[in-house]
C-alpha positions in Angstrom: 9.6 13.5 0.8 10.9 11.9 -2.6 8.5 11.9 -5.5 8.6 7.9 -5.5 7.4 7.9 -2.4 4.5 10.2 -3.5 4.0 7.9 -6.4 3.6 5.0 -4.2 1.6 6.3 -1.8 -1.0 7.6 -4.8 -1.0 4.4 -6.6 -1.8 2.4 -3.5 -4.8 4.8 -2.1 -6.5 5.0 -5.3 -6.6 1.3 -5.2 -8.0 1.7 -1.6 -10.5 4.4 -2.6 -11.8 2.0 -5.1 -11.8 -1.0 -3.0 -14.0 1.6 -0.2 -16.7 2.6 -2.7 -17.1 -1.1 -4.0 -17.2 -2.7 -0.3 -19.6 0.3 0.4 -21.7 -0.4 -2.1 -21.9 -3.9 -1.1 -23.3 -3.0 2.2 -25.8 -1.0 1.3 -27.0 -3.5 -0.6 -26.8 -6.2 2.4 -26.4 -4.2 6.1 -25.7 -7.5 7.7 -22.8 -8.4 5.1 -19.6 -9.2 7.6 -16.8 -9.5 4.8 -18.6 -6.1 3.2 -17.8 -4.3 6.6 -14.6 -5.8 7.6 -13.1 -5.1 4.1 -14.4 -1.3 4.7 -12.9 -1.1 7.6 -9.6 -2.6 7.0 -9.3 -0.1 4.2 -10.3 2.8 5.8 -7.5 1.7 8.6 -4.9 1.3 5.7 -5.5 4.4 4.2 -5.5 6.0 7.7 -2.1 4.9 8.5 -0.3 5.4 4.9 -1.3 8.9 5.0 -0.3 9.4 8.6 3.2 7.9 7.9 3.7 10.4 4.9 2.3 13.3 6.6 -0.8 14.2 5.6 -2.3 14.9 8.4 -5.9 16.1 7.0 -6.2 13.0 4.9 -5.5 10.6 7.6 -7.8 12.6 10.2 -10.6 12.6 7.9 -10.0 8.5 7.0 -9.5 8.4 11.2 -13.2 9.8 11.6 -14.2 7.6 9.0 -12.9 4.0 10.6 -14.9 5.5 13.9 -18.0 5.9 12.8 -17.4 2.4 11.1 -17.0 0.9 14.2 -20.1 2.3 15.5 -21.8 0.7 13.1 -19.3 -2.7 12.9 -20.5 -2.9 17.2 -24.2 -3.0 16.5 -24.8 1.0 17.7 -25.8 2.6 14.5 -27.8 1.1 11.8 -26.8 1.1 7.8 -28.8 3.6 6.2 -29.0 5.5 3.1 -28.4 9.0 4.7 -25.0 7.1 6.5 -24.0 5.7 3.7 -24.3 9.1 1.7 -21.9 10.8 4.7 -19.6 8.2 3.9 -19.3 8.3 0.1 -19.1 12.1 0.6 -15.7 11.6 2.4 -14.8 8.8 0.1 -15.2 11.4 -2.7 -13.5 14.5 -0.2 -10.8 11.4 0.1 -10.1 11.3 -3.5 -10.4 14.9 -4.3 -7.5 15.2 -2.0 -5.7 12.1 -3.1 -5.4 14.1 -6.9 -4.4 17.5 -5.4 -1.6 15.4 -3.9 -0.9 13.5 -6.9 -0.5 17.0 -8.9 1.3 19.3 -6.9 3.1 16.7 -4.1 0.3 18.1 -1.4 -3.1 19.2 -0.6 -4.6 22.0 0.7 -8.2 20.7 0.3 -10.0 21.4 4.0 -11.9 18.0 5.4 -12.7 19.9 8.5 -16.4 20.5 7.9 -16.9 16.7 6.9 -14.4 15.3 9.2 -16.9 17.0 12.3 -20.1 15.7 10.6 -18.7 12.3 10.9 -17.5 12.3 14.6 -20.4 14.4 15.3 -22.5 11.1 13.8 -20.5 8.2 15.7 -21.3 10.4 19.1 -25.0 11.0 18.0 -26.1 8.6 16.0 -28.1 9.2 12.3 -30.6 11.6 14.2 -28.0 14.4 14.5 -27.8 14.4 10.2 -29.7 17.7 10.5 -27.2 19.7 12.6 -24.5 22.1 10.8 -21.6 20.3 11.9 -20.6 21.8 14.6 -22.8 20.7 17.7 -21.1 20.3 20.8 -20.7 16.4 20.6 -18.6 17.1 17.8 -16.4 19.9 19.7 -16.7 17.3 22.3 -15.1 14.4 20.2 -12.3 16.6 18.4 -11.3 17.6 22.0 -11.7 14.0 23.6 -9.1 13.1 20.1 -7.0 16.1 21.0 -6.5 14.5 24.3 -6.1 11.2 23.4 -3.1 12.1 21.2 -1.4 14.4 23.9 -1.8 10.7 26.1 0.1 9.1 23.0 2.6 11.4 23.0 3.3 11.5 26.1 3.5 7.7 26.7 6.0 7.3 24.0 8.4 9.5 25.5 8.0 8.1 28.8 10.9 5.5 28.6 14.3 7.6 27.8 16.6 5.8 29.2 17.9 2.8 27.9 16.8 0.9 31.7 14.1 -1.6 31.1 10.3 -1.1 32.3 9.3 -3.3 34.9 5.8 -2.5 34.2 5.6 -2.8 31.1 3.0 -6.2 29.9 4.8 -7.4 26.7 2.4 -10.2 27.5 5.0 -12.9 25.6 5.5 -16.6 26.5 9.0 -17.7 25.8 10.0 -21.0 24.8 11.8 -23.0 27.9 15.4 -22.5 26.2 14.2 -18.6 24.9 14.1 -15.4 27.3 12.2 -12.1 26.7 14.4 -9.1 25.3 13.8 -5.6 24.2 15.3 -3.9 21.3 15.7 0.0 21.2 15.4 0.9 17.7 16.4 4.2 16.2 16.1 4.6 12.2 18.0 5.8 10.0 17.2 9.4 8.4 14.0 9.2 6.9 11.1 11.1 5.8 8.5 8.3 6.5 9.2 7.0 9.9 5.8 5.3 9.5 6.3 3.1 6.8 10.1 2.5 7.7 9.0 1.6 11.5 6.4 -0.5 9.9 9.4 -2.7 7.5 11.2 -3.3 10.9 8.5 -4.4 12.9 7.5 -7.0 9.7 11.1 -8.0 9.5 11.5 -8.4 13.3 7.9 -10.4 13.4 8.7 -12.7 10.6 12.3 -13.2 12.5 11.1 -14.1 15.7 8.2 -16.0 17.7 6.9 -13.0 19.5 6.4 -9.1 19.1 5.0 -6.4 21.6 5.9 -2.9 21.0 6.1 0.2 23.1 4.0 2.4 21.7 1.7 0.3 20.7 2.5 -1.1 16.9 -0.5 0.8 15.3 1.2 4.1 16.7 4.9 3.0 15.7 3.1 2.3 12.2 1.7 5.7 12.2 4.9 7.3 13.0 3.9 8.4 16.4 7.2 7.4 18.3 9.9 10.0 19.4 13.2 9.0 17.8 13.2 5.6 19.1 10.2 2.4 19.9 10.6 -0.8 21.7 10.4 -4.1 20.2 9.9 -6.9 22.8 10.7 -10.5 21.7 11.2 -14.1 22.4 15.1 -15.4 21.8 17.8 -17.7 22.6 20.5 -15.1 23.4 20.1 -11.1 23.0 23.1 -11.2 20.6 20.9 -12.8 18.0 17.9 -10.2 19.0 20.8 -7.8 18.0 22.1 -9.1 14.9 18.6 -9.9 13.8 17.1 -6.4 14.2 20.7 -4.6 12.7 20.2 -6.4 9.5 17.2 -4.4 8.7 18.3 -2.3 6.1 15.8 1.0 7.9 17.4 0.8 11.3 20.3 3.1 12.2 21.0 2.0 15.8 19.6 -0.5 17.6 20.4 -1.5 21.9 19.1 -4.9 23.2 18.5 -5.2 27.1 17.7 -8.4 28.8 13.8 -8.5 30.5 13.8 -11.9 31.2 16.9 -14.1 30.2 17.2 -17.1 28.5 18.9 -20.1 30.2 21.5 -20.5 28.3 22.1 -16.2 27.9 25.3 -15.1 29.4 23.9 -11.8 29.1 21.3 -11.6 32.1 21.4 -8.2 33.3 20.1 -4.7 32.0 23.4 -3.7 30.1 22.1 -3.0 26.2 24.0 -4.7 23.4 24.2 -1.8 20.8 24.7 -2.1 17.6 25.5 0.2 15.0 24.2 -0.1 11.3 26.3 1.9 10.0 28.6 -1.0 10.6 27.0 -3.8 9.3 26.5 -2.9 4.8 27.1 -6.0 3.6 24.1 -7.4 5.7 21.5 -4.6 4.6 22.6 -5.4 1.3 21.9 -9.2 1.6 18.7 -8.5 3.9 17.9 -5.5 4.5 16.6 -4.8 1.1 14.1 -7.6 0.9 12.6 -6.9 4.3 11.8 -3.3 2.9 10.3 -4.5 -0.4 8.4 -7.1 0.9 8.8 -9.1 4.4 13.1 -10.1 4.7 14.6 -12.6 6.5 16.3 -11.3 9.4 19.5 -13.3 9.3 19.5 -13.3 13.1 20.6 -16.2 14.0 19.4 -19.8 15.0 16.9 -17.9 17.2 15.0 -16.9 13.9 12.6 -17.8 11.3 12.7 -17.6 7.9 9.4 -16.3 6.0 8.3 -18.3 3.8 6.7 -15.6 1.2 10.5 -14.0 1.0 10.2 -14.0 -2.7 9.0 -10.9 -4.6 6.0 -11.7 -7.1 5.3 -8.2 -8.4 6.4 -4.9 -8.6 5.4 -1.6 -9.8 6.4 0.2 -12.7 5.7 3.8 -13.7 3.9 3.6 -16.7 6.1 6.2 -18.6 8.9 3.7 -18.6 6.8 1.2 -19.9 5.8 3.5 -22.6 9.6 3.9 -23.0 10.1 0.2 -23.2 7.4 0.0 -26.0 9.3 2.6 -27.7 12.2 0.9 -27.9 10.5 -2.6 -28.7 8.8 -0.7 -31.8 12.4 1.2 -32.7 14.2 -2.8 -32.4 11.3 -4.2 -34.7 12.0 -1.9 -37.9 15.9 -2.6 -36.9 15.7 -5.6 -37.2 13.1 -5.5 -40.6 16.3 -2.6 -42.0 18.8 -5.6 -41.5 17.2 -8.2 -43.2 16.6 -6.2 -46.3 19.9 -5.3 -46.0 21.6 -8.3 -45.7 19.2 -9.7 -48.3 20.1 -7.5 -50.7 23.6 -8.0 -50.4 23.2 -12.0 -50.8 23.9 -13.3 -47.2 21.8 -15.6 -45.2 22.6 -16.0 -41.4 21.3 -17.9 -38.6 22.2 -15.5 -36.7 19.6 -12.5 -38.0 17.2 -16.0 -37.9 17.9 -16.3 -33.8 17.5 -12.2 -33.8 14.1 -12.5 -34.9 13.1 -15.0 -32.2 14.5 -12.9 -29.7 13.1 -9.6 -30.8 9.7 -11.5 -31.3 9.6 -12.8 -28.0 10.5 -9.6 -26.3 7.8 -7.5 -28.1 5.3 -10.0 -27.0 6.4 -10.0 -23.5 6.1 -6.0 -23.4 2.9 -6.1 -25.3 1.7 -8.6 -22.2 3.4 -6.3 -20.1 1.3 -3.4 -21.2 -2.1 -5.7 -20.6 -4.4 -4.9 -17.7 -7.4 -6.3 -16.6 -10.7 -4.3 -17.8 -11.4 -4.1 -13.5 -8.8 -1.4 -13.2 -11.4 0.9 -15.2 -14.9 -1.3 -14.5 -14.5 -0.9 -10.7 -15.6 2.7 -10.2 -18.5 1.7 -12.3 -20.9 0.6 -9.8 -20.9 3.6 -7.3 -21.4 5.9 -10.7 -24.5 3.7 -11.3 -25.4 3.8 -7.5 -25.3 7.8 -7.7 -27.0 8.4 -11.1 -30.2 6.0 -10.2 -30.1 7.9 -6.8 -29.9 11.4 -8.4 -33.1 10.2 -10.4 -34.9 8.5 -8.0 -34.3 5.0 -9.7 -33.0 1.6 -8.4 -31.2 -0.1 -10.4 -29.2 -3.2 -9.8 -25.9 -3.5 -11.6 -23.4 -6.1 -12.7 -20.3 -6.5 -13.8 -18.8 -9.9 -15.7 -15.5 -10.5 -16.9 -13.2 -8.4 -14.6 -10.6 -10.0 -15.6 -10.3 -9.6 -19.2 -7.0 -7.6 -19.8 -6.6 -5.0 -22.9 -3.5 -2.5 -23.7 -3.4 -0.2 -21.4 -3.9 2.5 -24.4 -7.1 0.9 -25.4 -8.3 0.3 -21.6 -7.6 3.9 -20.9 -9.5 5.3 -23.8 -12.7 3.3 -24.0 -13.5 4.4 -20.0 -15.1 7.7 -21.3 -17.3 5.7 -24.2 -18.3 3.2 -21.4 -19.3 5.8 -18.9 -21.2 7.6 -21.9 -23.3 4.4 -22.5 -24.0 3.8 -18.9 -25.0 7.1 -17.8 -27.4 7.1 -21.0 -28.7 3.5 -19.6 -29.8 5.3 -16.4 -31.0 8.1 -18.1 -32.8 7.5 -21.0 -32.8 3.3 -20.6 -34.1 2.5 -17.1 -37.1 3.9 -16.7 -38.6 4.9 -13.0 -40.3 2.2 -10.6 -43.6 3.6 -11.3 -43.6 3.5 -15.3 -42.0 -0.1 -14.6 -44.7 -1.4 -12.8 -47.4 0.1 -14.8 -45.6 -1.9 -17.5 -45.9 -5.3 -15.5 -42.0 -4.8 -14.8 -40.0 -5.3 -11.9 -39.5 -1.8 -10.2 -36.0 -2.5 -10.3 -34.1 -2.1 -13.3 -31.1 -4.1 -14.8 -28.1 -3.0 -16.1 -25.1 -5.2 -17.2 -21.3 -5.0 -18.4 -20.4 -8.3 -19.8 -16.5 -8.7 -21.4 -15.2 -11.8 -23.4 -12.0 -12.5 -25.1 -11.8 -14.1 -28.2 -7.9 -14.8 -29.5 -7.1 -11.3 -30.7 -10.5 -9.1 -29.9 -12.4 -8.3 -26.5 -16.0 -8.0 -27.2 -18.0 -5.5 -24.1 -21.4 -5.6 -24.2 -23.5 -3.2 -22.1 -27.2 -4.6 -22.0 -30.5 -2.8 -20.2 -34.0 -4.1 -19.2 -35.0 -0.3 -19.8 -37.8 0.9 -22.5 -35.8 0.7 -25.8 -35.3 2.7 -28.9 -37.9 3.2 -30.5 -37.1 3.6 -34.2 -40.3 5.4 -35.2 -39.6 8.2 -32.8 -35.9 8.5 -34.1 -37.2 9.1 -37.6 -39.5 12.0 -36.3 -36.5 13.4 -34.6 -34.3 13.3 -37.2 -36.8 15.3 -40.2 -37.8 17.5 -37.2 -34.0 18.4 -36.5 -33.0 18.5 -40.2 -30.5 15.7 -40.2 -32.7 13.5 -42.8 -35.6 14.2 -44.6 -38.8 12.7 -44.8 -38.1 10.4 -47.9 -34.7 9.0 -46.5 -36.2 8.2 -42.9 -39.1 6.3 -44.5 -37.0 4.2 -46.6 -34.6 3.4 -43.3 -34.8 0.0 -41.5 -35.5 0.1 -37.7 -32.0 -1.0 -37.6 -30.7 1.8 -39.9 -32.9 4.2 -37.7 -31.5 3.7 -34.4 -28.3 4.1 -36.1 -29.3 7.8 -35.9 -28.3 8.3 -32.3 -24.5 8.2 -33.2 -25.4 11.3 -35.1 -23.3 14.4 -33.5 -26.1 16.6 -31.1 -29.0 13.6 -32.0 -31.1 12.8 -29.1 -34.5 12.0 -28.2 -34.8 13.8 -25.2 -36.7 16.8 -24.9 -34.8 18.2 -21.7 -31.1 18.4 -21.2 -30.6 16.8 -17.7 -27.2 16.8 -15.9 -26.9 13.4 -16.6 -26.6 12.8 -20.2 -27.1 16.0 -22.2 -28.9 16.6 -25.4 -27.2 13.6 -26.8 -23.6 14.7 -27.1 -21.8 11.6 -26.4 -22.5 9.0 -28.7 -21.4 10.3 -31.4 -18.1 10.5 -29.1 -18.5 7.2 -28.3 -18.3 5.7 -32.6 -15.4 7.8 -33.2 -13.4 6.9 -30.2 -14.2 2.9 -30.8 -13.5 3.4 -34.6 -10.1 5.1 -34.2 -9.1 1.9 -31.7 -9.6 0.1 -34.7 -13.0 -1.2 -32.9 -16.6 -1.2 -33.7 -19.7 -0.7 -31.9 -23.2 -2.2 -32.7 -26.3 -1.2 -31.5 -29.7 -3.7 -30.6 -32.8 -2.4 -29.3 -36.5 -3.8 -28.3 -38.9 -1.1 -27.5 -39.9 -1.9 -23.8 -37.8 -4.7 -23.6 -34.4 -2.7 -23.3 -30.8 -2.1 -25.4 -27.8 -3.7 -26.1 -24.4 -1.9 -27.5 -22.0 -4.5 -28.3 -18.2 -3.2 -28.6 -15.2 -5.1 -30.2 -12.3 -4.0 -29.8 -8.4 -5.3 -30.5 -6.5 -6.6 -27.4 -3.3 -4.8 -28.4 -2.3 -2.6 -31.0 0.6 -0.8 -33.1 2.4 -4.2 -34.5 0.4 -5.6 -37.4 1.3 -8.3 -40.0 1.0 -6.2 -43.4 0.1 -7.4 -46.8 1.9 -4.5 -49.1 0.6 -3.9 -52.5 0.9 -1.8 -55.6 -1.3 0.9 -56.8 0.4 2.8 -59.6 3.6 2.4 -58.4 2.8 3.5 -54.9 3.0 1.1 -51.9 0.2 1.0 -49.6 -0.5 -1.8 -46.8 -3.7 -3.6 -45.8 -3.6 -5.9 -42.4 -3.5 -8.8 -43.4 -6.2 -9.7 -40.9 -8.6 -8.2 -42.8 -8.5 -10.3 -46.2 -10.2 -13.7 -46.7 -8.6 -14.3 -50.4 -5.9 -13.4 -52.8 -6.7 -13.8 -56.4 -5.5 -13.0 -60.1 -8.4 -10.4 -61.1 -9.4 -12.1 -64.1 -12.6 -13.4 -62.5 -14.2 -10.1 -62.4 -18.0 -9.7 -63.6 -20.2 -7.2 -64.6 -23.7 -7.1 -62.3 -26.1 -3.7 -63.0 -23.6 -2.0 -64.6 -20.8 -2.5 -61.3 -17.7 -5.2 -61.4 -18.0 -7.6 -59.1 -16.7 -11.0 -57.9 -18.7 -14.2 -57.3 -17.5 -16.3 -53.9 -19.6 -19.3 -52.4 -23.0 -18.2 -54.2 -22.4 -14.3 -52.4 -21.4 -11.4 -54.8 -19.0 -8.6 -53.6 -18.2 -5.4 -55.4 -15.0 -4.7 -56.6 -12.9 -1.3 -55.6 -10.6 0.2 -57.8 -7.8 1.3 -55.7 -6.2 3.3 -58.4 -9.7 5.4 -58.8 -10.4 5.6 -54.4 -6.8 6.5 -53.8 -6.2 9.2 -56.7 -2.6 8.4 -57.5 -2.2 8.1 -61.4 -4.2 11.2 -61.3 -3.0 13.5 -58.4 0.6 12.1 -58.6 2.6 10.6 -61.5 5.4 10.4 -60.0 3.8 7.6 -57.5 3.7 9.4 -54.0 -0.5 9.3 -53.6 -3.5 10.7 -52.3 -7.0 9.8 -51.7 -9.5 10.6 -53.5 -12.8 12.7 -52.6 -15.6 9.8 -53.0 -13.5 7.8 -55.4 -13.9 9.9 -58.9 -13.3 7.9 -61.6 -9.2 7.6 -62.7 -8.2 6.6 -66.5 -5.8 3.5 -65.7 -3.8 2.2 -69.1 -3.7 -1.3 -67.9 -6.4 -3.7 -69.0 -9.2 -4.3 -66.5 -8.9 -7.7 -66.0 -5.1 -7.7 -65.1 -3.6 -7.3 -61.7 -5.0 -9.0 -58.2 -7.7 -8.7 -55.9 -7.5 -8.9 -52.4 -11.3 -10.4 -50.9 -12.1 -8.5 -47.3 -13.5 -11.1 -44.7 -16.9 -10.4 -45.3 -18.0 -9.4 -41.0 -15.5 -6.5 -42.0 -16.5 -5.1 -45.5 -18.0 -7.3 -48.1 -15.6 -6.2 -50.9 -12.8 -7.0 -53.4 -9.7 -4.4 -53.5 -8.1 -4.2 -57.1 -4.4 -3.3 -57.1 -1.7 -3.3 -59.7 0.1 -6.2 -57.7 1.1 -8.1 -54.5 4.7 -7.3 -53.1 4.9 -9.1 -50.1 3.9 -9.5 -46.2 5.8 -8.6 -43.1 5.2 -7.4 -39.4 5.4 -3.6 -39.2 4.5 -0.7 -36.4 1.8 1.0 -37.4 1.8 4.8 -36.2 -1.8 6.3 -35.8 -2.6 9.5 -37.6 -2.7 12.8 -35.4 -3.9 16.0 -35.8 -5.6 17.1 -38.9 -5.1 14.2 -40.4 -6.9 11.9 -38.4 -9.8 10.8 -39.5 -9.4 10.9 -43.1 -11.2 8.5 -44.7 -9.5 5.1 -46.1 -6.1 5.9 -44.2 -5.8 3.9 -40.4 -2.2 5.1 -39.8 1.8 4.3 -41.1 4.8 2.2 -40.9 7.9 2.8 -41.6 9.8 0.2 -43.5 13.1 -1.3 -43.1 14.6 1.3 -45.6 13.2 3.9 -44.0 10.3 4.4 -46.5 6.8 5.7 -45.1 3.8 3.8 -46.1 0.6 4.8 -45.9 -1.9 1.6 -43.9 -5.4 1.7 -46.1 -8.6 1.2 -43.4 -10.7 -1.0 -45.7 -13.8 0.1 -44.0 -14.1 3.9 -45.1 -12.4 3.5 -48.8 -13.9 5.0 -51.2 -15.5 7.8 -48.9 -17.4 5.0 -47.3 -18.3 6.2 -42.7 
């Protein structure tokens, strides 16, 4: 079995694991919702069949069970309960478990048994056998009813050997007055998923012609439960297009076509089979073959046949390392292209050419940066059955909901901010909601609210997570904080509410008195800033004492190619994004207020940083290469104070005015995050390397000047 096929198989269960626990989650909410059930059910089939097809047989058996206690409850014999539903999401869970075994080492050795016997045992028993062990007689009693069942499959499918046709068999088809009924032997080619290949043919051969029974049955030839060959009946003009039609399936090896009931206008009326060998027929799998096993083909069979109209292929998967590889290259054709231009600037020649190569290039790196955007639901999904399970743990009911599914993000950010989101939820439930009693008592509903709310706005996604729970109390944070040493009395008092609740980003910080399973002694949040902040994001806190809590996060859609303003700081180049400043200005209009420069703007007054005294580099390096500064100690510059220019920082980022020596000039540059020990230092977000191959350190306006 090819690791592609492994891949594939993976990629399209974990989608069906998360489609299970959300259509789950639905009905326990609403037992009489139809589409909840159906959609659970269809699932649980899916998943039932891929496995079988690959050839895990424990995953499929325990999905099998699954779909049949389902059905007990789809007919009207078992009622949606809370205990049922916690059976099921325990093999939804056992489902996945196995699903990442499998995606790690190609297998699983995970044992469903014990599960798979409580759920049969529960479809022959109904909820009142929850309290046995598992292994009642009814459940012996269904494993050996299944064991029989599947010797009866077996042993129907190798019934027909010979290439005669069964006059018992009902294909139960009504040809056309100028079609006959024929049956097509297929064989396959070599494969290692007679499932899924068996399961291209029979599309192809559906979409090809009017009418399709199968011998097996087409859920067993779909599960790969045929013996080297299955029987496709159809409706056709002539059995020589029934043969043509099913050789051009690019999965078939040998196919042999035998008249059942003949056409009028069919030479061909007795038994003899028309065989045809695929091995003869390339150039048609090439032409149609291949789209029948990517999507659903056209057959090519003739005037008998149909064409589908969904032929076309709208989507297809990509592994994201060769996306990452793509993006790679994108960044490595951007500074190319930036080391031309200087180049060919330098040397005094202008062409329209380099002028079309930047349009190109531009285009392409923002069709991989789009490439490289997926919607927040691919993380926001498993949400709601972590909420369902965390209020259950605690005896809580909470109602949960989730708006703007569809906002996409770079598939780094989406992947990182999952663990921040799941931090700020879990605390919700913990420390937010608080139980049905204590709701009440408040004049509350018993139920608490909890929301997820994403909006796009051009270049930044804004997710806001918002509870009806009890609130921060601010007064309680200060006692926390002199009681655990982190501040003292006097700084505490002199703290806005605001500035207090601030305190529960603090590493360790929390209110609670307990650790609980749940959230800890506060270790998270602190987590949750630093992750946000090195995504170039922010997170806000708001907070009504019995009313509930809203963090607000912002975050950039995409990230790594930023337009750069470049300056001068005692020789050294730096870069600030340019998205950052408001203003460029000569630095003459610099005042004096209290004994700090500042600049005057609109009636508003923002202090002025030196970069020469944050960034260190007259003193630490005359020779111009830099380093920051601890806290920004003062610098003797020779140049006079009121020379070189300030660049004004939008004031929703950092109400400031950066001094440098001079402006250079702007330009679109990948900026490389900082790793390892030197992440994190303050007033650097990263570097770019520029066209000449020179590494330039990227200032984060935010924390200059020592400033978290």
């Amino acid at each position: 079995m090819s690791e592609a096929h492994i891949r594939a198989f993976v990629r399209e269960s974990e989608e069906g694991i998360t489609e299970l626990n959300n259509s789950m989650l639905a009905l326990e909410s609403d037992p009489d919702d139809p589409e909840a059930m159906d959609a659970i059910f269809r699932t649980a089939h899916t998943l039932k069949g891929n496995a079988a097809a690959m050839g895990f047989g424990d995953f499929s058996g325990l999905a099998h069970a699954m779909e049949d206690l389902l059905d007990e409850v789809r007919g009207g014999d078992m009622e949606v309960s809370s205990d049922l539903m916690d059976r099921l999401f325990e093999a939804v869970d056992l489902l996945d478990a196995m699903l990442g075994e499998i995606d790690e080492t190609g297998d699983t050795t995970v044992d469903p048994t014990g599960v798979e016997e409580e759920l049969r045992t529960l479809a022959e028993e109904g909820v009142d056998a929850l309290d046995d062990d598992g292994t009642t007689d009814a459940a012996d009693a269904a494993a050996d009813d299944a064991t029989e069942d599947d010797s009866t499959d077996a042993d129907t499918s190798s019934d027909d050997d010979d290439a005669g046709v069964d006059a018992d068999f009902d294909h139960g088809l009504s040809p056309a007055d100028d079609e006959g009924v024929y049956r097509a032997r297929i064989e396959l080619r070599e494969t290692e998923m007679p499932g899924i290949d068996a399961m291209f043919v029979l599309e192809a051969v559906d979409d090809a012609f009017d009418g399709l029974a199968c011998e097996p049955d087409r859920e067993a030839v779909e599960e790969g439960e045929f013996d080297e060959t299955f029987d496709a009946y159809v409706t056709s003009e002539t059995g020589a297009a029934v043969a043509a039609g099913v050789d051009a399936v690019t999965q078939v090896g040998t196919v042999e076509v035998a008249t059942v009931e003949p056409a009028p206008g069919d030479e061909e009326t007795g038994e003899e089979p028309e065989a045809a060998d695929a091995e003869s027929s390339e150039a048609d799998d090439a032409d149609v073959g291949d789209d029948a096993a990517a999507d659903r083909g056209d057959s090519g069979s003739g005037s008998s046949s149909t064409s589908s109209t969904s032929d076309s292929i709208s989507s297809v998967r990509v592994d994201v390392e060769q996306l990452d590889d793509l993006y790679g290259l994108v960044e490595q054709l951007v500074t190319s292209r930036i080391k031309l231009r200087r180049e060919m600037e330098d040397a005094g020649i202008d062409s329209d050419n380099l002028d079309e190569l930047d349009k190109i290039s531009t285009n392409l790196q923002d069709t991989v940066m789009d490439m490289r955007l997926i919607p927040l639901s691919a993380v926001v999904d498993t949400f709601p059955r972590l909420v369902r399970d965390l209020a259950r743990d605690q005896s809580k009911d909470v109602n949960f909901d989730i708006d703007g599914r569809d906002i996409e993000l770079d598939r780094t950010i989406l992947t990182e901010i999952r663990d921040p989101l799941v931090h700020i939820l879990r605390n919700a439930v913990d420390h937010g909601i608080e139980s049905p009693e204590e709701r009440e008592a408040a004049g509350k509903d018993p139920a608490g609210t909890i929301e997820l709310r994403a909006d796009r706005e051009r270049d930044h996604v804004t997710i806001v997570v918002e509870d009806d729970g009890g609130g921060i109390d601010a007064d309680v944070l200060r006692e926390k904080a002199v009681e655990k040493g982190v501040k003292t009395a006097a700084e505490v008092e002199a703290m806005s509410d605001a500035e207090a609740r601030e305190l529960i980003f603090h590493p360790g910080f929390s209110t609670n008195d307990e650790v609980t399973d749940v959230s800890g002694r506060g270790v998270g949040m602190d987590v949750v800033r630093t992750t946000v902040k090195d995504l170039d994001g922010s997170i806000s806190l708001e907070s009504t004492p019995g009313e509930g809590s809203r963090f607000e996060i912002k975050l950039p859609v995409t990230v790594a190619i930023v337009r750069v303003m470049f300056v001068e700081v005692d020789g050294v180049e730096y870069g600030v994004p340019i998205k950052n400043i408001a203003e460029v200005s000569r630095a003459g209009s610099i005042d004096v207020a209290h004994g700090d420069e500042v600049v005057r703007h609109d009636g508003d007054i923002y202090p002025v940083i030196r970069l020469g005294k944050v960034l260190g580099t007259a003193a630490a390096n005359p020779g111009g290469s830099g380093a920051l500064a601890d806290g920004g100690e003062d610098v003797p510059a020779e140049a006079d104070e009121h020379e070189g220019m300030l660049l004004r920082i939008h004031e929703e980022k950092r109400p400031v005015a950066l001094h440098c020596d001079d402006v250079l000039h702007q330009e679109e540059v990948v900026v490389k995050p900082l790793e390892g020990i030197l992440s994190g230092i303050p007033g650097l977000s990263g570097t770019a390397v520029l066209g000449d191959g020179d590494v330039v350190s990227i200032l984060d306006v935010e924390t200059l000047g020592g400033r978290r």
